[in-house]
ZABATOR-689712 format. One record per residue: x, y, z of N, C-alpha, C in turn. Coordinates in steps of 0.1 Angstrom, whole numbers, padded with zeros to 4 digits, always signed. Atoms other than C-alpha are relative to their C-alpha. Example, Ala and Ser with C-alpha at 12.3 -4.5 7.8 and 13.67 -1.06 7.14 Angstrom:
// residues 2
+0009-0012+0000+0123-0045+0078+0009+0012+0000 -0009-0011+0000+0137-0011+0071-0008+0011+0008 
END
This chain:
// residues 241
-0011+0000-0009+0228+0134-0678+0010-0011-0004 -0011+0003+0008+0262+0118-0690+0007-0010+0010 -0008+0007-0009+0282+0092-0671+0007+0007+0008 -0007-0011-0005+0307+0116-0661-0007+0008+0014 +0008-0011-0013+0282+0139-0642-0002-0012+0014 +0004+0009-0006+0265+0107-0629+0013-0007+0010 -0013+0007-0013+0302+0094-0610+0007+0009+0005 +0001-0010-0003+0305+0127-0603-0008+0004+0017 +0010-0004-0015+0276+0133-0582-0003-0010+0009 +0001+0014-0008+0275+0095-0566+0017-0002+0005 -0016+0004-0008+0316+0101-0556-0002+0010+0007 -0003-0010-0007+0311+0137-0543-0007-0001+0013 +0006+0000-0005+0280+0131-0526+0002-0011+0015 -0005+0007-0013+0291+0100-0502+0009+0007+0011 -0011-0011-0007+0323+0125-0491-0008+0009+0009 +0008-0009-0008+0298+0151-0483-0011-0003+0015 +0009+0005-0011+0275+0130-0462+0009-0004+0015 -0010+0005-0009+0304+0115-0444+0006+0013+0012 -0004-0013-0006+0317+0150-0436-0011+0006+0009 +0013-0008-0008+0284+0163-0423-0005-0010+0011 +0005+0003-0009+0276+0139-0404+0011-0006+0016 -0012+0002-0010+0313+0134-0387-0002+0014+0012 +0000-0008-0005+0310+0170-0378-0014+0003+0013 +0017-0002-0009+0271+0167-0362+0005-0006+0011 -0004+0012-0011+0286+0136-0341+0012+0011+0007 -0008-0008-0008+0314+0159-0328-0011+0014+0010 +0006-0007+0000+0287+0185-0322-0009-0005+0010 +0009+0005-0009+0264+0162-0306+0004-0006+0015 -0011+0002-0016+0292+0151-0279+0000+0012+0008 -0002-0015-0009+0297+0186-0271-0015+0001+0008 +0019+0000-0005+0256+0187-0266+0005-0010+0015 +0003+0008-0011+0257+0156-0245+0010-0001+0010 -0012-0001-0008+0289+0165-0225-0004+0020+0010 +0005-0007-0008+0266+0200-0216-0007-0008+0006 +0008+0008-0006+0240+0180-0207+0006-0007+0012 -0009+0008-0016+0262+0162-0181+0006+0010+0012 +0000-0012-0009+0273+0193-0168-0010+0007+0006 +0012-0008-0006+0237+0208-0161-0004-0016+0009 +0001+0011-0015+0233+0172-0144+0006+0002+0016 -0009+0000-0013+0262+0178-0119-0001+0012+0003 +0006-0010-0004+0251+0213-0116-0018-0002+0013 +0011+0005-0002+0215+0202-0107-0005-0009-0004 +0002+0013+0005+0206+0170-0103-0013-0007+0001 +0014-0004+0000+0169+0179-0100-0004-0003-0014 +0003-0004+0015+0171+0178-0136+0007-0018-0002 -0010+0017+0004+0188+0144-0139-0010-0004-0015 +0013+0013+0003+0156+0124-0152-0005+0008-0013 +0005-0007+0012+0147+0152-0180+0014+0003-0009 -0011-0002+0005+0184+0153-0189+0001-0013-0009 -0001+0011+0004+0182+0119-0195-0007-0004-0011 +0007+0000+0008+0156+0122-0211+0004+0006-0017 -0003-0011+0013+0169+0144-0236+0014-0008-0008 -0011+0009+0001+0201+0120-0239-0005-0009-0010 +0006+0009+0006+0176+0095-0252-0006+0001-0012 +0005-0008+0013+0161+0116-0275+0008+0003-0012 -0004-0004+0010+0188+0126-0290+0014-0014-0007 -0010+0015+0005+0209+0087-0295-0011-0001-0009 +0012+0000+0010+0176+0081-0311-0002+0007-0012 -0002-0009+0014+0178+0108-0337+0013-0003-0008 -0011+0007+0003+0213+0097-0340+0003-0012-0009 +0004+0008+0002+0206+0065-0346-0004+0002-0015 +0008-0006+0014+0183+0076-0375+0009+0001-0012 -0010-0009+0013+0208+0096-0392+0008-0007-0004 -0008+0009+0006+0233+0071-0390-0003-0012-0011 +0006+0006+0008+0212+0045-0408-0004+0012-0013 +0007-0009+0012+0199+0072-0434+0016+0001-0008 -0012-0001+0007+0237+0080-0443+0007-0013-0003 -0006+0019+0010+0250+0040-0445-0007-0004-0008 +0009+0007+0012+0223+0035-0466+0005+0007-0013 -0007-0013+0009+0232+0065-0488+0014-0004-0007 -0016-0005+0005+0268+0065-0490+0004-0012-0006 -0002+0010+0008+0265+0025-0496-0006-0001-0015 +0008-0002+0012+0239+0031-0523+0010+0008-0010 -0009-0014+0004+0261+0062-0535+0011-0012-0007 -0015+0010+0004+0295+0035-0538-0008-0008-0010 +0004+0012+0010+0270+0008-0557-0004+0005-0013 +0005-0010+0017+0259+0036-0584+0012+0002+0000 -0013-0009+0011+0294+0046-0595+0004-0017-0001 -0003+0009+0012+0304+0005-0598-0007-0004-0006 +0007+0011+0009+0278-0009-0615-0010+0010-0011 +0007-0004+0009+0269+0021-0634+0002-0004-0019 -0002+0002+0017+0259+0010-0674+0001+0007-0011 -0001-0010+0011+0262+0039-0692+0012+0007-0003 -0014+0002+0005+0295+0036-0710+0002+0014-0006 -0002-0011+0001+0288+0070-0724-0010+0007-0010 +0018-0006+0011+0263+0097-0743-0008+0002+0013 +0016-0003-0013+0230+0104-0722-0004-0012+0007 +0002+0005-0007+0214+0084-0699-0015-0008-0003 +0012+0007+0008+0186+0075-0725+0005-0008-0010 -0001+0012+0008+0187+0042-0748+0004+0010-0019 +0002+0002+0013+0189+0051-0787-0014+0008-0004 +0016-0002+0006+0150+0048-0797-0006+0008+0012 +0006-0007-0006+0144+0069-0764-0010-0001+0012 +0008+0009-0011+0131+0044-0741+0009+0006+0013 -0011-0006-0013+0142+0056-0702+0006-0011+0004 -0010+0006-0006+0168+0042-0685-0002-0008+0013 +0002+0006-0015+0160+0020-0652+0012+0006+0007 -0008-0003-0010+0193+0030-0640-0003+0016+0001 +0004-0011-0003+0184+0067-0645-0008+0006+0011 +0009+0004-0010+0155+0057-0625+0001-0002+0014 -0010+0004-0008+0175+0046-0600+0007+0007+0011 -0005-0009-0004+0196+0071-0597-0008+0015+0001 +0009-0011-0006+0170+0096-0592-0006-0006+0012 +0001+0004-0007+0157+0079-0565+0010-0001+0009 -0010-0004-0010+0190+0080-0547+0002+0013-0001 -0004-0016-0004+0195+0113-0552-0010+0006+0011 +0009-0005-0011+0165+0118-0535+0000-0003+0018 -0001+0002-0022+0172+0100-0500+0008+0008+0000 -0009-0006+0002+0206+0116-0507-0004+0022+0007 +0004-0010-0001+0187+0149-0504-0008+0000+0009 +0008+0003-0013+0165+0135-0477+0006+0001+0012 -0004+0002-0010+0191+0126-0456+0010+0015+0004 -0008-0012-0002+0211+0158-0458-0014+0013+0008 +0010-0008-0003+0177+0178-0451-0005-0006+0018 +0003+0002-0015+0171+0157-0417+0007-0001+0008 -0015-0006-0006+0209+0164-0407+0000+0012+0004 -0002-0013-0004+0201+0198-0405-0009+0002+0008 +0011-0010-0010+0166+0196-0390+0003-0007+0015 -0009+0009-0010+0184+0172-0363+0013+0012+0006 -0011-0010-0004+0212+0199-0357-0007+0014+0000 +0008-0010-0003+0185+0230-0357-0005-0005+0014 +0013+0005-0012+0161+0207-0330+0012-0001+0013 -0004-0003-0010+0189+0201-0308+0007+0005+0008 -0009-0012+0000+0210+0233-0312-0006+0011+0010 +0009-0012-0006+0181+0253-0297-0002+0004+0007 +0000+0001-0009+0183+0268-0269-0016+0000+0010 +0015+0004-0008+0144+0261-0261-0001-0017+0002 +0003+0009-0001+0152+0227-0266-0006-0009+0012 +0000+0006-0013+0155+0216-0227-0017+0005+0003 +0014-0004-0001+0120+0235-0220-0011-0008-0010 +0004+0010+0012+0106+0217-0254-0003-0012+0008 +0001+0009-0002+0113+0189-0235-0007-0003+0012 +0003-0003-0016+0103+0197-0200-0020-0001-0004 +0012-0001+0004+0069+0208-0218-0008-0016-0005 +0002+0010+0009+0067+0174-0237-0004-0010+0014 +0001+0014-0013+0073+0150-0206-0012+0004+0008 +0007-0005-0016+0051+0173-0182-0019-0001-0010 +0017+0004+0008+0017+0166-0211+0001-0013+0005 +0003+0018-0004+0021+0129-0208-0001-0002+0016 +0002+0005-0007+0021+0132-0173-0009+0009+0009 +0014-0010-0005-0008+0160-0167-0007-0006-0001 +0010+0008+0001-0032+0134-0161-0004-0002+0016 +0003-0005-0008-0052+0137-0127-0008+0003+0005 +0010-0009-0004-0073+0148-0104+0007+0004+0016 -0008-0002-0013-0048+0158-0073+0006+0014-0005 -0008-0013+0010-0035+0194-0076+0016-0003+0002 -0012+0004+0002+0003+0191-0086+0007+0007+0013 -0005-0006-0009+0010+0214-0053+0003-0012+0016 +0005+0014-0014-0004+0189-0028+0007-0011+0004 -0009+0007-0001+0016+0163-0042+0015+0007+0004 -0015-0005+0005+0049+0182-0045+0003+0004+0016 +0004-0005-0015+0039+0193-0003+0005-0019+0007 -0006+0015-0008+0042+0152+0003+0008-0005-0004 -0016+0008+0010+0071+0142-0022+0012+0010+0013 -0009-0004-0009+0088+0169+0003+0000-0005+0012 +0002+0011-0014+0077+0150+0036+0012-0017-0004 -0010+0013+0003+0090+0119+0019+0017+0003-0001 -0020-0006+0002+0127+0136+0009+0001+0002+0013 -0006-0003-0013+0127+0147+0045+0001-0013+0009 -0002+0011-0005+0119+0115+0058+0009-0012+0000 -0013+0010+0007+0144+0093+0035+0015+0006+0005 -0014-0007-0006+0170+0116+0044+0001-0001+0013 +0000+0001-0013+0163+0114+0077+0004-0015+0011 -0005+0013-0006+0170+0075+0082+0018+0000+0001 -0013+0000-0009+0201+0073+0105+0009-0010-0008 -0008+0008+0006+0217+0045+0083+0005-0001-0012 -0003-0004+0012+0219+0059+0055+0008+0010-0001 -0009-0010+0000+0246+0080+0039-0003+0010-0005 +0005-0012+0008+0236+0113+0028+0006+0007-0007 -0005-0009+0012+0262+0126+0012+0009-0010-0008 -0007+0009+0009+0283+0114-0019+0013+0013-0005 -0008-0008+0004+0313+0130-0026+0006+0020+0003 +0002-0012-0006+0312+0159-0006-0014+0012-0007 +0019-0005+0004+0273+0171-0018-0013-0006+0006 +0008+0007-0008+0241+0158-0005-0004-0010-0012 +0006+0008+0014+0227+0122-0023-0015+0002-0001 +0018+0001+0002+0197+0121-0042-0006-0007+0005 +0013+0012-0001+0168+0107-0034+0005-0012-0010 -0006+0009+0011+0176+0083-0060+0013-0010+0002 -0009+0004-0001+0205+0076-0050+0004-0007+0017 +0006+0006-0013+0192+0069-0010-0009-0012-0002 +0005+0015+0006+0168+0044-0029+0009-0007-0001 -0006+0007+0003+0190+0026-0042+0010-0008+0008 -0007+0008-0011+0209+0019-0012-0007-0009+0009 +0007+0011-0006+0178+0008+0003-0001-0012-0007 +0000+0010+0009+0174-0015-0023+0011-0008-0001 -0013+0012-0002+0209-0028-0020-0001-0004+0012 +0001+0002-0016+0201-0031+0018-0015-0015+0000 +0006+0009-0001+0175-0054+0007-0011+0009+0000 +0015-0008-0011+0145-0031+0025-0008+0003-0010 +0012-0002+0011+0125-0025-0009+0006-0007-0013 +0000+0008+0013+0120-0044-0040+0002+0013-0011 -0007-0006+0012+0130-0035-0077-0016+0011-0007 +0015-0006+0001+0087-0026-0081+0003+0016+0006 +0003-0013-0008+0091-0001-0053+0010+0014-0005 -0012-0013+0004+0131+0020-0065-0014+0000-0017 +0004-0007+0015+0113+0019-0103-0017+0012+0006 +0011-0014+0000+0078+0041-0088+0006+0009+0008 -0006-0005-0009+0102+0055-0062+0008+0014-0011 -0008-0004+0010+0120+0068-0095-0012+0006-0006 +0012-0006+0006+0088+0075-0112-0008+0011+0005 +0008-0010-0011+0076+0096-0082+0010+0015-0003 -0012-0006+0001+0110+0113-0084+0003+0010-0008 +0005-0003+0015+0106+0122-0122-0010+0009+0001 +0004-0008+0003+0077+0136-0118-0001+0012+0010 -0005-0010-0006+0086+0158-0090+0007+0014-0002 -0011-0010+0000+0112+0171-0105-0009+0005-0018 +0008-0004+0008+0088+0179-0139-0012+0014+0005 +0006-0013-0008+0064+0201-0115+0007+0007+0002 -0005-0014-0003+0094+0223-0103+0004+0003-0010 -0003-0005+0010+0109+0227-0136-0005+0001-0010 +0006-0005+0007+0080+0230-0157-0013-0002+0004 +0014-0008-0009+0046+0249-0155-0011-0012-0004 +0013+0007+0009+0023+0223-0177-0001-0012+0012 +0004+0010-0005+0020+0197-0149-0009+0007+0015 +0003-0009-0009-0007+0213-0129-0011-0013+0010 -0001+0014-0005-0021+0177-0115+0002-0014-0003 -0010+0015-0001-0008+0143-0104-0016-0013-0002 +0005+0011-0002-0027+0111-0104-0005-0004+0017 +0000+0008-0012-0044+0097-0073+0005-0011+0003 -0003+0015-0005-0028+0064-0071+0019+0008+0001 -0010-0005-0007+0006+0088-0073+0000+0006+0011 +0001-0005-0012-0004+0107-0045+0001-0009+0009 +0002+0008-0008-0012+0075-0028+0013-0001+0004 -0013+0007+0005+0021+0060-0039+0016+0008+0013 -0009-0007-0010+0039+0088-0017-0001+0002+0010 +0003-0003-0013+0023+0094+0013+0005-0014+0004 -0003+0007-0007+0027+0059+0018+0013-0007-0002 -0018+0002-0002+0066+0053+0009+0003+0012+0010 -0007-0004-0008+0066+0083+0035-0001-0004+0012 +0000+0011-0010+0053+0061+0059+0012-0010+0002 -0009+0015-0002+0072+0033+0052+0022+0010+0003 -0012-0006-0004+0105+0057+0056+0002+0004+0011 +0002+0000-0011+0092+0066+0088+0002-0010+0005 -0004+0011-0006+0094+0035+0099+0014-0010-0003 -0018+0009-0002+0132+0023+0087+0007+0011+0009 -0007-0009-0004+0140+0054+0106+0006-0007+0017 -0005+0007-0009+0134+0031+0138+0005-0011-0001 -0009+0015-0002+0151-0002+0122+0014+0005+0009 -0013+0001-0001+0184-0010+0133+0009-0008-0008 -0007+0007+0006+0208-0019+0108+0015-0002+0000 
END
């Protein structure tokens, strides 16, 4: 391979990465700008939307480090290439280090273009959201409570939280979340930052049982965890604030 080829393929290649990965990030806005729409659609789904938000800055992330490495590497092989001209082998036929070199970038070069696409296949799909619903609801099938039982007192609690007279129930002309009733308690002082994060954890996995099948029981210390925040909502029902 000839100088020529070689500032060739380390000028074209940066352009290309640059391009493909401008277009994914346009691509991935549109993604994450549905995703906010199936939020304010249904906001049952928040916590797995979110999830999926996370998932995919994270892949993002990735890619963008794979390509600055690239495209910098890519710009340092065309100035500091030494091969003034001829082949990319010495005289007596000894190899080239920079040859070396530059096979090795070609290869991330070809790495990172290959994990652009399986990054724009994974979150193009439309099984993705299920994928994910599937994913969260393994890690949290752990248990010996059947996930009905629970999901029978997580509704006691929503009717209860909603039910305290001092609270505002709706937001914008819709009803507020649970989530969003926490958190007022918690501004109101009446529960600590321990109680909104399992309150949110309870919440999560709630909304994992109605939207996917793999969580078929809860934890005993979750079950606990709700019955008795539906107590305790029972009883701000008679504060006065």
């Amino acid at each position: 391979m000839d100088r020529t080829a070689l500032d060739w393929l380390f000028s074209t290649a940066p352009q290309a990465l640059a391009a493909l990965v401008g277009l994914i990030f346009t691509g991935v806005a549109f993604i994450i700008g549905a995703i906010d729409k199936e939020i304010a659609r249904d906001n049952t789904r928040e916590s797995i939307c979110i999830e999926m938000k996370k998932e995919i800055h994270r892949y993002m992330r990735i890619l963008f480090i794979l390509a600055g490495v690239s495209v910098s590497l890519d710009l340092f092989a065309i100035a500091f290439n030494p091969i003034e001209e001829g082949r990319a082998f010495s005289k007596d036929g000894v190899f080239d280090h920079y040859l070396l070199f530059a096979s090795v970038l070609l290869l991330l070069n070809l790495f990172t273009l290959v994990f652009s696409l399986w990054f724009v296949i994974k979150v193009a799909s439309p099984e993705y959201f299920d994928k994910t619903v599937k994913r969260l609801s393994k890690a949290e099938n752990e248990g010996t409570i059947d996930a009905k039982q629970f999901l029978l007192k997580y509704i006691d609690f929503e009717n209860s939280i909603r039910n305290i007279p001092f609270l505002d129930g709706t937001r914008n002309g819709r009803f507020a979340t649970v989530i969003e009733l926490t958190n007022e308690l918690k501004y109101r002082g009446l529960i600590g930052g321990d109680d909104f994060n399992k309150i949110r954890h309870l919440n999560n996995l709630r909304n994992l049982i109605v939207h996917g099948e793999d969580v078929t029981t809860v934890s005993n210390e979750d079950y606990q965890a709700v019955v008795s925040f539906t107590k305790q909502m029972q009883e701000f029902k008679e504060k006065e604030i």
